[in-house]
N, CA, C and O atoms as a printed pandas DataFrame, in Angstrom:
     atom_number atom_name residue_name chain_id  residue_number  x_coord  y_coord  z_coord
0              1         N          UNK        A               1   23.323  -25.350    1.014
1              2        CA          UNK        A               1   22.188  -25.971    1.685
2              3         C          UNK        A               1   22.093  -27.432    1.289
3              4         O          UNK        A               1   22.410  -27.877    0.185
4              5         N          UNK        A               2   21.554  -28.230    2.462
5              6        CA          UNK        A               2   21.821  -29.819    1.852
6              7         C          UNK        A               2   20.482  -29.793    1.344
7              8         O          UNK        A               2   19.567  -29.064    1.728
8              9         N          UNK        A               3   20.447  -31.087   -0.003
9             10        CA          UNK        A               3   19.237  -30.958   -0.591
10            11         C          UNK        A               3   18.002  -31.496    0.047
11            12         O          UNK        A               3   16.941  -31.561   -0.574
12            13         N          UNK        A               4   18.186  -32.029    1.757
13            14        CA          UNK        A               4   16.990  -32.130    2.125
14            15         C          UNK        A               4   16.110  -31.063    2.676
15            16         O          UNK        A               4   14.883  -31.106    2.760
16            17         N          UNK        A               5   16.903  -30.101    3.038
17            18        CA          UNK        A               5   16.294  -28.802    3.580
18            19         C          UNK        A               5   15.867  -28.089    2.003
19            20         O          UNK        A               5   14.683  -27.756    2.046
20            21         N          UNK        A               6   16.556  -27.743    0.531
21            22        CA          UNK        A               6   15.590  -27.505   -0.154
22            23         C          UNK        A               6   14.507  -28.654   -0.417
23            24         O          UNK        A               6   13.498  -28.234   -0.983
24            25         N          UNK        A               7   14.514  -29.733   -0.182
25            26        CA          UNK        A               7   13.663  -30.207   -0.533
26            27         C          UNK        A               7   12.037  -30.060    0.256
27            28         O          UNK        A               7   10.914  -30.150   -0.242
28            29         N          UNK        A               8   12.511  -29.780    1.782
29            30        CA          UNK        A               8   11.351  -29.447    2.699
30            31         C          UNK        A               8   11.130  -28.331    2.274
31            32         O          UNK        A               8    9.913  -28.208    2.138
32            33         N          UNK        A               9   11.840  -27.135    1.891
33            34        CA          UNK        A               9   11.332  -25.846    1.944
34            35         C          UNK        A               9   10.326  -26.294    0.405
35            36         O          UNK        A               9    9.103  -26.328    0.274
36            37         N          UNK        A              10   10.853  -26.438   -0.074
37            38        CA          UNK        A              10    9.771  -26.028   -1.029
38            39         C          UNK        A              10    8.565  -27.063   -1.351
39            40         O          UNK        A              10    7.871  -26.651   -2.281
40            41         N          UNK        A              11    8.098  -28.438   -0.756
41            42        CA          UNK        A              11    7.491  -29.023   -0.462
42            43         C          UNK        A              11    6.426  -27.983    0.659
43            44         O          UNK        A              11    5.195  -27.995    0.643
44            45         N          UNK        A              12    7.279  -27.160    1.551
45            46        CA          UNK        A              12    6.202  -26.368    2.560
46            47         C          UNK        A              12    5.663  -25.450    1.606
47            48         O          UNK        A              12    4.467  -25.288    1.850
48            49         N          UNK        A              13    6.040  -24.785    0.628
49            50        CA          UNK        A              13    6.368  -23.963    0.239
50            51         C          UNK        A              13    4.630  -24.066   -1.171
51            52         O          UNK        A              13    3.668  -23.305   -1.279
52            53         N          UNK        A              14    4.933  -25.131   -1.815
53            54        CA          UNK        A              14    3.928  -26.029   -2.771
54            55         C          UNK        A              14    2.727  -26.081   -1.892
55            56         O          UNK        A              14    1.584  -25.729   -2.186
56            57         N          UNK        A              15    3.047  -26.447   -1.058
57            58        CA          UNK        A              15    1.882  -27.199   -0.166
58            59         C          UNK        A              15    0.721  -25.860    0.154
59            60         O          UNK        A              15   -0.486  -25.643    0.040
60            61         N          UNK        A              16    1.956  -25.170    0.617
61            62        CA          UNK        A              16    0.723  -23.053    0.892
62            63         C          UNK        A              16    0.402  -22.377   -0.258
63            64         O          UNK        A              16   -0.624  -21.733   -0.481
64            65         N          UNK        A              17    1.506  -22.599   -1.096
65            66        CA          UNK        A              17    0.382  -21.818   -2.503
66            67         C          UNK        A              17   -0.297  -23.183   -2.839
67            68         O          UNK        A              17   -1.028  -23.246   -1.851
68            69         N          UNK        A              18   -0.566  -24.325   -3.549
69            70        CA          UNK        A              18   -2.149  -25.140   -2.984
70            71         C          UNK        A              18   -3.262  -25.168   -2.556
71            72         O          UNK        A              18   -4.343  -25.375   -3.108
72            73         N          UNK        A              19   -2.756  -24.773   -0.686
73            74        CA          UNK        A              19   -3.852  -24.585   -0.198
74            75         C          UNK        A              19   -4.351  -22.954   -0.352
75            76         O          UNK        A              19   -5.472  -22.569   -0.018
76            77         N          UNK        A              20   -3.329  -22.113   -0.902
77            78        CA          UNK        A              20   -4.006  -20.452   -1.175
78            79         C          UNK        A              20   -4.807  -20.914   -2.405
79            80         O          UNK        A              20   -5.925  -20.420   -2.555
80            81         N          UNK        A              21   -4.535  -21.454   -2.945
81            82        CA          UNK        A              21   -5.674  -21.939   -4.421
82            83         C          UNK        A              21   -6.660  -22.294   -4.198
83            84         O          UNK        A              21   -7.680  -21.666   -4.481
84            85         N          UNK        A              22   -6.626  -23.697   -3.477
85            86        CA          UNK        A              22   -7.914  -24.095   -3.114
86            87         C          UNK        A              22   -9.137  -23.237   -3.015
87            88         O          UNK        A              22  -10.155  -23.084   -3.690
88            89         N          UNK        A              23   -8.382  -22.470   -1.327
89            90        CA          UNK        A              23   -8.984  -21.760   -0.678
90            91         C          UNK        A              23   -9.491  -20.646   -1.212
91            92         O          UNK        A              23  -10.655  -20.360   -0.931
92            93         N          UNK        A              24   -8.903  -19.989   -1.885
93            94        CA          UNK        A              24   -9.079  -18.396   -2.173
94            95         C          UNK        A              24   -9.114  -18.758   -4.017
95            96         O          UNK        A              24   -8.631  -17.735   -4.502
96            97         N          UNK        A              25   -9.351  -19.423   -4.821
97            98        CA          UNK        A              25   -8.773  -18.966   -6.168
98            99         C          UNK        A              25   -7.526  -18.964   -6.904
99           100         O          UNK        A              25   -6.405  -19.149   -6.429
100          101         N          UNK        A              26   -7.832  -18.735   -8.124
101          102        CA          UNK        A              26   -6.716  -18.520   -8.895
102          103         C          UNK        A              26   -6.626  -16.786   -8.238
103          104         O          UNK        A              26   -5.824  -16.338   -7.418
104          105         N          UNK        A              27   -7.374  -16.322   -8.705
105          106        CA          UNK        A              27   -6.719  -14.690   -8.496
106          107         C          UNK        A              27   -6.198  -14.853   -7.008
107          108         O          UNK        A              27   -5.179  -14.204   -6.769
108          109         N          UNK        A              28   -6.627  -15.475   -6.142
109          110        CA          UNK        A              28   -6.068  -15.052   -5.005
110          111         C          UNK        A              28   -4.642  -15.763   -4.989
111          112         O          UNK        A              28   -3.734  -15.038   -4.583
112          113         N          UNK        A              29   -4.365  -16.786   -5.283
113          114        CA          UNK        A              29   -2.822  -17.348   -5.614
114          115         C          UNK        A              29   -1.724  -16.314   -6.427
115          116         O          UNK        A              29   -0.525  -16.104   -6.247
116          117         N          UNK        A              30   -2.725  -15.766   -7.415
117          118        CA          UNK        A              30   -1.612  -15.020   -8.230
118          119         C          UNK        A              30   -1.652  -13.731   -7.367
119          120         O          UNK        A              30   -0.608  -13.198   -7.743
120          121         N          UNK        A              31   -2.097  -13.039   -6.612
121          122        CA          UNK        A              31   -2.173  -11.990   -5.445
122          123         C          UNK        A              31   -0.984  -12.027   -4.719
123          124         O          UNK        A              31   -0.023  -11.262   -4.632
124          125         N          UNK        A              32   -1.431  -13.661   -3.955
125          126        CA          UNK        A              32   -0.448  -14.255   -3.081
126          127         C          UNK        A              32    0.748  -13.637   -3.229
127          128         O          UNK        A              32    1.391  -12.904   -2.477
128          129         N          UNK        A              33    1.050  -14.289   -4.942
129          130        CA          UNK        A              33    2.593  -14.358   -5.370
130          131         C          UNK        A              33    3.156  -13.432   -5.582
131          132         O          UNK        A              33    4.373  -13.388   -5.404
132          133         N          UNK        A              34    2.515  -12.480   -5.992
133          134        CA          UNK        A              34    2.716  -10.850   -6.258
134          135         C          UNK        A              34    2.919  -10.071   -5.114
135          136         O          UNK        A              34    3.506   -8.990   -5.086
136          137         N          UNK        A              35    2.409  -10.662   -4.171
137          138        CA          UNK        A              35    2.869   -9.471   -3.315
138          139         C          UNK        A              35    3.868  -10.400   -1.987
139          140         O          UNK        A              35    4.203   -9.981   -0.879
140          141         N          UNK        A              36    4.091  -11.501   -2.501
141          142        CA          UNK        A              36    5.754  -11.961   -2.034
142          143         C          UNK        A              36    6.513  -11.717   -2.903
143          144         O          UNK        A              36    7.634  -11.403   -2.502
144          145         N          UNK        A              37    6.350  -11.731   -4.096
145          146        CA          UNK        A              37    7.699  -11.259   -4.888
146          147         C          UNK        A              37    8.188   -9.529   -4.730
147          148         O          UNK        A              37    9.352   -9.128   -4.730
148          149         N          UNK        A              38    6.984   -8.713   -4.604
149          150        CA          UNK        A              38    7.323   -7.578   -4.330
150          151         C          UNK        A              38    8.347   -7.127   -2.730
151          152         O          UNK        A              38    9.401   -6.500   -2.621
152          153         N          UNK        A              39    7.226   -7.943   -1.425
153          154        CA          UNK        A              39    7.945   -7.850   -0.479
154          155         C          UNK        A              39    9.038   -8.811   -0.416
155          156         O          UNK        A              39    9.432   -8.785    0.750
156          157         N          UNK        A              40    9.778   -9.713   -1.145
157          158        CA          UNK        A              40   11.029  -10.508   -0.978
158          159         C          UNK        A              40   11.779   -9.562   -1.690
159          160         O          UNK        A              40   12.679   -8.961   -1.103
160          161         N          UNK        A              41   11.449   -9.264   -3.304
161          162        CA          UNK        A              41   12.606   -8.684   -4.244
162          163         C          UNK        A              41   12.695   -7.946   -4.308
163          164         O          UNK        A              41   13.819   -7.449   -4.253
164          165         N          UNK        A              42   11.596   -7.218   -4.482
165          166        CA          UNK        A              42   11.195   -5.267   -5.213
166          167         C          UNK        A              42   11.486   -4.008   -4.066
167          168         O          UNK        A              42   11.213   -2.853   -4.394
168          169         N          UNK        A              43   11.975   -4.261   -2.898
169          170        CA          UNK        A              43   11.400   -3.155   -2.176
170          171         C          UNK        A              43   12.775   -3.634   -1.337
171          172         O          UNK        A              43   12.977   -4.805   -1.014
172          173         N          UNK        A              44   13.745   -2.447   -1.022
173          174        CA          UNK        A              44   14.627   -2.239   -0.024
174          175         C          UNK        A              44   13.809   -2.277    1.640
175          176         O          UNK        A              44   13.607   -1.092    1.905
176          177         N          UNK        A              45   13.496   -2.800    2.337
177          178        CA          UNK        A              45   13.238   -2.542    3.939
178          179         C          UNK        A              45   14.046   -2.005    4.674
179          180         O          UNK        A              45   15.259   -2.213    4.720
180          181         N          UNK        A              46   13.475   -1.344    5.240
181          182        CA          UNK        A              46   14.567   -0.888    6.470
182          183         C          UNK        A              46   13.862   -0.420    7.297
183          184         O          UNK        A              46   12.873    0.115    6.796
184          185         N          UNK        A              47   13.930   -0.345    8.849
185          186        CA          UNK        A              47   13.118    0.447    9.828
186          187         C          UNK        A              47   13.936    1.226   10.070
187          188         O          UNK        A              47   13.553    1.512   11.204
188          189         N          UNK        A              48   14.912    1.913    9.893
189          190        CA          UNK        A              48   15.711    2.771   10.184
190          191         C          UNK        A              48   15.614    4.328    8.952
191          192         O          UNK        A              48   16.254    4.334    7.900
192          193         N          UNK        A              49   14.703    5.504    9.390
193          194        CA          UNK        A              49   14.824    6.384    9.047
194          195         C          UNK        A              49   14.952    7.127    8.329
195          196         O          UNK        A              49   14.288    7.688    7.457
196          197         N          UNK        A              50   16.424    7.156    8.939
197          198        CA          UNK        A              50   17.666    7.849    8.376
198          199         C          UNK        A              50   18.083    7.503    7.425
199          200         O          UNK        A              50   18.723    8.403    6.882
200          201         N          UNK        A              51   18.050    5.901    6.457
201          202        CA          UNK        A              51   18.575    5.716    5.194
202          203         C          UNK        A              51   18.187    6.264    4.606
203          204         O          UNK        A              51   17.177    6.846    5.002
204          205         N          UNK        A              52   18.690    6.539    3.128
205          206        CA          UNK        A              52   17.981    6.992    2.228
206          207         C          UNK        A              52   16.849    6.410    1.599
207          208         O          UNK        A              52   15.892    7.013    1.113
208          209         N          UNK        A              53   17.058    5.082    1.656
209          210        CA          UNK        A              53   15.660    4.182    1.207
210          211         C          UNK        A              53   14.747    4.030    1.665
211          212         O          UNK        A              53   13.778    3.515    1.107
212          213         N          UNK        A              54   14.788    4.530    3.104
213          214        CA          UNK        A              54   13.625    3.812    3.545
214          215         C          UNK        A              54   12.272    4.223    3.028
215          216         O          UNK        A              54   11.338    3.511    3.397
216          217         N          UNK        A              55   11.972    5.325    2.177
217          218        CA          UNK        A              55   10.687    6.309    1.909
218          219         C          UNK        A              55   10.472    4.706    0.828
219          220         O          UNK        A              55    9.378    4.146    0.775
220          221         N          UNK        A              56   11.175    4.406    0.390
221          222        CA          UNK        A              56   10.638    3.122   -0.796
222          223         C          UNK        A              56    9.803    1.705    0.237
223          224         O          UNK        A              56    8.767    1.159   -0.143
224          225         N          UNK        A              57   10.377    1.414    1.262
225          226        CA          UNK        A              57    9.501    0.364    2.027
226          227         C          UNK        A              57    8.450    0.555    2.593
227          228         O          UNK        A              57    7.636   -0.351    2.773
228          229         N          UNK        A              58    8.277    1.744    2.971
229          230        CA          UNK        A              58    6.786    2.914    3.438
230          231         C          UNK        A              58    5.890    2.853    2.498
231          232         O          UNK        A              58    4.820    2.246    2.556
232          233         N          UNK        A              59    6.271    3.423    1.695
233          234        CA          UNK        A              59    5.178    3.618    0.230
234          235         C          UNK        A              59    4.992    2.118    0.230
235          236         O          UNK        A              59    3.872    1.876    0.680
236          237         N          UNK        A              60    5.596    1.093   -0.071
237          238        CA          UNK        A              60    4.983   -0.008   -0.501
238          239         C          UNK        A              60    4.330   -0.794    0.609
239          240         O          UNK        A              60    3.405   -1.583    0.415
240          241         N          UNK        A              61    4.858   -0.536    1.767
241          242        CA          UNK        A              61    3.648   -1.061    3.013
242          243         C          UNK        A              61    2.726   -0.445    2.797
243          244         O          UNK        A              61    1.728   -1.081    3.134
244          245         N          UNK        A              62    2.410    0.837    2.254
245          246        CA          UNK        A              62    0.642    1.127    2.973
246          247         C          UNK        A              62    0.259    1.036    1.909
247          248         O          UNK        A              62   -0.968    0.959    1.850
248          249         N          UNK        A              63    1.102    0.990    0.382
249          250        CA          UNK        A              63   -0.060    0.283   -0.719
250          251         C          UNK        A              63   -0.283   -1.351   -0.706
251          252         O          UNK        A              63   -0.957   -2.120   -1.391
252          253         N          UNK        A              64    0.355   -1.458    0.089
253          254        CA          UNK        A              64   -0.411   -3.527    0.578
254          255         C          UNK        A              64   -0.673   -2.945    1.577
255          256         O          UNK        A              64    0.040   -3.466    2.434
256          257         N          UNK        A              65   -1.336   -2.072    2.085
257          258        CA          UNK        A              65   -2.406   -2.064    3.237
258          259         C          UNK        A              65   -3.711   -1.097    2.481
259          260         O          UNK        A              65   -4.909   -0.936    2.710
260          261         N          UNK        A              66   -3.096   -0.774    1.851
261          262        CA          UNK        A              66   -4.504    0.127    1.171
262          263         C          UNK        A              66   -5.340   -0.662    0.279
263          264         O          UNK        A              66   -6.555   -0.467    0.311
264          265         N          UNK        A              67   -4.729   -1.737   -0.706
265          266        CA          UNK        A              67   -5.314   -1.875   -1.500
266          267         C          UNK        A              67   -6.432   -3.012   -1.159
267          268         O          UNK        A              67   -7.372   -3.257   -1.914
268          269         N          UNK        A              68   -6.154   -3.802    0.330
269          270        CA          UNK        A              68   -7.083   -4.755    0.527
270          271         C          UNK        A              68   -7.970   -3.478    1.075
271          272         O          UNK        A              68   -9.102   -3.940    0.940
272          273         N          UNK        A              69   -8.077   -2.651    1.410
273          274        CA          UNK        A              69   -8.520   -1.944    2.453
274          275         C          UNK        A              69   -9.362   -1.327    1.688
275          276         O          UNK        A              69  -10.424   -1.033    2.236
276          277         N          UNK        A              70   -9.187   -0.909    0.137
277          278        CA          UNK        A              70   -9.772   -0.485   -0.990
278          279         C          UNK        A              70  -10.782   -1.212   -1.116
279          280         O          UNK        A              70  -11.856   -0.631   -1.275
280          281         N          UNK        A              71  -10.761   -2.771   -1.083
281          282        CA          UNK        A              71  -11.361   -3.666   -1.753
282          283         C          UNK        A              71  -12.451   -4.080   -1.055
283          284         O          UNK        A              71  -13.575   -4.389   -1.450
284          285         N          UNK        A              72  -11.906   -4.043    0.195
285          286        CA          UNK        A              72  -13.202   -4.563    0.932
286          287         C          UNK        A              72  -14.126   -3.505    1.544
287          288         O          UNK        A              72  -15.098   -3.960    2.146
288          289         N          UNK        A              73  -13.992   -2.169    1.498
289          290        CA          UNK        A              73  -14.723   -1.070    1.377
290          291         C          UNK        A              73  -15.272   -1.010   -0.114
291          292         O          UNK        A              73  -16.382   -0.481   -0.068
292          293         N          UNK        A              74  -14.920   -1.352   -1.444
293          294        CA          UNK        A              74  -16.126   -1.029   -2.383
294          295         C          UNK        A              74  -16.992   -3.027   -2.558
295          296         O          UNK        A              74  -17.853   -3.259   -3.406
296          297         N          UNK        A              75  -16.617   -3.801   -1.854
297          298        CA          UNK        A              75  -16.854   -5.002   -1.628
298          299         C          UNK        A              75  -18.176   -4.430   -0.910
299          300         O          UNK        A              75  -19.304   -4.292   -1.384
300          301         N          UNK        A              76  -17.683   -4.133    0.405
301          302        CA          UNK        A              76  -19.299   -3.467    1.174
302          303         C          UNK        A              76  -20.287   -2.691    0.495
303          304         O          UNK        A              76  -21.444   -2.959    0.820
304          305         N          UNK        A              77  -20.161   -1.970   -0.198
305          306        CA          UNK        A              77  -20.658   -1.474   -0.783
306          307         C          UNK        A              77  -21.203   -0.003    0.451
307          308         O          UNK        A              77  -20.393    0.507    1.225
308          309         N          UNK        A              78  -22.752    0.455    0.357
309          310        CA          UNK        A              78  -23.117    1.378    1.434
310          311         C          UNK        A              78  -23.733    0.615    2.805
311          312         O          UNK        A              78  -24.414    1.114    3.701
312          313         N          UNK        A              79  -23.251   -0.786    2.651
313          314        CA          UNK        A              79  -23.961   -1.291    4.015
314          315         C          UNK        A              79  -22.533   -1.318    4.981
315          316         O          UNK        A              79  -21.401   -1.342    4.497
316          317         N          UNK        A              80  -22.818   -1.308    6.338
317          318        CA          UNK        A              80  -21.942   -1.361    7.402
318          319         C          UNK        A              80  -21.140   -2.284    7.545
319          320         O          UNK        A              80  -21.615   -3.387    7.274
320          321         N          UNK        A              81  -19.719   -2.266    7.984
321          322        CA          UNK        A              81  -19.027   -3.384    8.172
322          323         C          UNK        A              81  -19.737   -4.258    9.677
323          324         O          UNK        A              81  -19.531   -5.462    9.831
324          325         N          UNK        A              82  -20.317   -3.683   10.384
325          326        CA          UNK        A              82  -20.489   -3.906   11.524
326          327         C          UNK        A              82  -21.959   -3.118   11.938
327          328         O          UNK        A              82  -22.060   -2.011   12.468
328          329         N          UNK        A              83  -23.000   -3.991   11.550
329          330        CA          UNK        A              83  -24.869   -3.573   11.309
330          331         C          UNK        A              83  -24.887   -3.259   13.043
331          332         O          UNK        A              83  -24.295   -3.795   13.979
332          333         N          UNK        A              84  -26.048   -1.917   12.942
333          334        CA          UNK        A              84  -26.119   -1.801   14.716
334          335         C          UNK        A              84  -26.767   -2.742   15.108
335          336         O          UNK        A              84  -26.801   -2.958   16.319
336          337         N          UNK        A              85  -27.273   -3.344   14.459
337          338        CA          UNK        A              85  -29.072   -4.096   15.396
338          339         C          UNK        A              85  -28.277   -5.630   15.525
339          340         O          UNK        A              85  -28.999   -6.409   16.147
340          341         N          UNK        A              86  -27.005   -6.238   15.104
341          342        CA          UNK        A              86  -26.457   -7.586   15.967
342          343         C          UNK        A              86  -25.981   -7.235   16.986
343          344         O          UNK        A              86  -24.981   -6.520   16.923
344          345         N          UNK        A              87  -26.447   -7.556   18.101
345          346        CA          UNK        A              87  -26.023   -8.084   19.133
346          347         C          UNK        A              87  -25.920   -9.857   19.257
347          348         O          UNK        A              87  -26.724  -10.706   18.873
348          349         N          UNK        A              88  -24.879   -9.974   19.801
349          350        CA          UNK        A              88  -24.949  -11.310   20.543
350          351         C          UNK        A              88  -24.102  -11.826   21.356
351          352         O          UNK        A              88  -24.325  -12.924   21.866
């Protein structure tokens, strides 16, 4: 790779974990990173079946779908995501 293309990538790259800081926190940066390192390194993908691996990319999709899904259900607490009485 010529070093201007690493140099853009990871200039883009700085620039989004930044603005995930800003925006969201430290915990939410270190979130961020954790669950790109898992989905880049940790986890074989495959949409295909029949491999033997694929039961490993399953399990780890619906625990990054569960665990925000966890969070913002005990976040709500017993009030509604969606109150009857707004209309607008």
């Amino acid at each position: 790779m010529p070093i201007a293309l690493h140099a853009g990538v990871s200039i883009a790259f700085t620039a989004l974990l930044l603005t995930v800081f800003v925006r969201a926190g430290l915990l939410g940066l270190v979130m961020a990173w954790l669950i790109f390192q898992v989905i880049v390194f940790c986890v074989p993908w495959a949409l295909d079946p029949s491999r033997w691996y694929f039961w490993r990319g399953a399990v780890v999709f619906f625990v990054l779908l569960a665990v925000p899904w966890w969070g913002f259900r005990n976040a709500l607490g017993k009030q509604s995501a969606f109150p009857a009485g707004e209309e607008e």
